[in-house]
N, C-alpha and C positions, 0 to 999 in steps of 0.2 A: 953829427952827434947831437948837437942843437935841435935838428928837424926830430930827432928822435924820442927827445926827451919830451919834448909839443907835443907828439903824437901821444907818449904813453899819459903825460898829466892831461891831455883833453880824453882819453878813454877811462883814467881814473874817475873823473867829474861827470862823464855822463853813466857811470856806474855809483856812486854815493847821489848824485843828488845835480841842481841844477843849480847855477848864478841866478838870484833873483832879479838882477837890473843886466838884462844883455841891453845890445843897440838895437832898435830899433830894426836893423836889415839881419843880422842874428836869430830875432825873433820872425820875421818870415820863411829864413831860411828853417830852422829848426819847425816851422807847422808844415812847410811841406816835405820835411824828409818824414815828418810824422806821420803826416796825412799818407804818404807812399805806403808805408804799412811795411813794417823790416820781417822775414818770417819767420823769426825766430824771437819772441823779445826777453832784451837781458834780464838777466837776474837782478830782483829787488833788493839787495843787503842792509835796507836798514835795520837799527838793532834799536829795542825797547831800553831807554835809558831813565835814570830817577833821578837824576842830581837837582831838577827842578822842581822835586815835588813839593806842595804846598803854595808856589806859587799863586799869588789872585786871577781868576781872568778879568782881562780889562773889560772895563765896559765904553766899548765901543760901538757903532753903529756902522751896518753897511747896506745897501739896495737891492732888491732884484734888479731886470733888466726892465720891468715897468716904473722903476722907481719906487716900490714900497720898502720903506723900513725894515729891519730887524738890530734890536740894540739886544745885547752877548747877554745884558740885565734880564732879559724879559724872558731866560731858557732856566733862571735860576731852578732848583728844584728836578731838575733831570739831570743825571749824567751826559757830555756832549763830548763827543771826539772829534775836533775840531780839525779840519785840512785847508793849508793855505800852497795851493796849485798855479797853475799858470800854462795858457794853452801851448808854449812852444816848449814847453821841459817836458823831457820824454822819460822818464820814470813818473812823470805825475800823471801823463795821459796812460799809462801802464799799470798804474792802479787805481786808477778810477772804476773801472768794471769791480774790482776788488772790495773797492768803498762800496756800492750799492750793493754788491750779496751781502757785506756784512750789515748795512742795515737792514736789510731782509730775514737774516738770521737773527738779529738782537732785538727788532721789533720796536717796543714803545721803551723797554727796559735802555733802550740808549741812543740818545739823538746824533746823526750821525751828521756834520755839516762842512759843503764843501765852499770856499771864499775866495773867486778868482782872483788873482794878484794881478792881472792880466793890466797893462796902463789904456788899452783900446777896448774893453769892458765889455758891454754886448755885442760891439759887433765879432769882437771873435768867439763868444763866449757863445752867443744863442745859435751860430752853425754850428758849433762842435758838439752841444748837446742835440741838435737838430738830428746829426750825422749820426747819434747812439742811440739805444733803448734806455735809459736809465729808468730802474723802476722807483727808486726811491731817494735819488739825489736830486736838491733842489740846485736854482742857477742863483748863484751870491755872487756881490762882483764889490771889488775894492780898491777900484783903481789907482788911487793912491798910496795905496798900498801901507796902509796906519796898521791893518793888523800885523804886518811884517816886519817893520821899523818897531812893534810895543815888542814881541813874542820871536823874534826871529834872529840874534846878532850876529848866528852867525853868515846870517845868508842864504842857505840850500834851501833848495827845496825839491818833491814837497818834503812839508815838514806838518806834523803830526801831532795833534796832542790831544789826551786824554784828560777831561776834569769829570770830579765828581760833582752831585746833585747841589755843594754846595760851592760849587764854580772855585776850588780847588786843584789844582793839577796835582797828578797821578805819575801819568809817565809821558814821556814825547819820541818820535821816529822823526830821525832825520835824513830823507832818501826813501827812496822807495819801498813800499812790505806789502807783502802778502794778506791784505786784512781778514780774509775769507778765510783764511788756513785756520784749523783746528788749533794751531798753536796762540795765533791773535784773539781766537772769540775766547781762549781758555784764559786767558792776561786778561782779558778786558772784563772779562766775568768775575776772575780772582778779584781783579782790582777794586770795583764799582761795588763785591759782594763786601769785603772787608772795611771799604769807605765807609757801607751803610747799616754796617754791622757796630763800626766805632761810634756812630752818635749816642 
């Protein structure tokens, strides 16, 4: 009955979303079931929630994998939907393709940015974008993981959030979505139009 109950709460978790801090032998397990590629992959259920709206974003800073800057400060003025991922959680690497159509559909109208939570930072970070086409997601890496500890209590990931132009939050997903769907650009559009409609 025990084994049973493990099975069903580890199949609930990797259907909402991921543990932010696995061990260390966890996280290689989880990139090579990833890497193996499952042929079916599950279903995304996260759901657009508001209880945080208005919240500030932090002004924090985080690197590429050459070391240049980007401080959350310096995006004021555009809309950003921010994604805090990590290469061994398998709804994050499940909507990543997702994250790039949508910024390919949203264009300059909404900066779309991903920040790996990853604690080994480029070296897992620059093969797994190596291994994809991305056409419009950049490699952000945070090792430390400060954007997750400001933005994140309770944990999962990814997790997802929407601010407006003036670094506002909107709404947040926790768990994996569909950002490409007709449903996501329709919220994100509603959102960002109404944000820039109330100044």
């Amino acid at each position: 009955m025990i084994r049973i109950s493990l099975v069903l709460a580890a199949s609930a978790l990797a259907l909402a979303g991921c543990d932010s801090a696995p061990e260390e032998t966890a996280q290689r397990g989880n990139e090579a079931q990833v890497g193996g590629g499952a042929p079916t992959p599950p279903p995304l259920p996260g759901q657009i929630v508001r209880f945080k709206a208005g919240t500030e974003l932090p002004d924090l800073s985080f690197s590429d994998p050459e070391g240049a800057q980007l401080s959350l400060s310096e995006l004021e003025g555009t809309p950003v939907l921010l994604n805090l991922w990590a290469t061994w959680c398998a709804p994050c690497v499940i909507e990543m393709p997702t994250l790039d159509a949508l910024a390919t559909e949203m264009g300059d109208d909404l900066k779309v940015l991903t920040v790996s939570q990853d604690v080994r930072g480029a070296e897992v970070v620059e093969p797994f974008f190596a291994q994809r086409d991305f056409a419009n997601l950049e490699q952000w890496l945070d090792e430390d993981a400060t954007l997750n500890a400001a933005l994140n209590e309770d944990g999962l990931m990814p997790l997802t959030i929407l601010f407006d132009a003036e670094g506002k939050e909107l709404f947040r997903v926790a768990g994996g979505y569909e950002w490409d769907s007709e449903e996501a650009v329709a919220q994100i559009s509603e959102a960002i139009g109404s944000a820039g409609g109330a100044e």
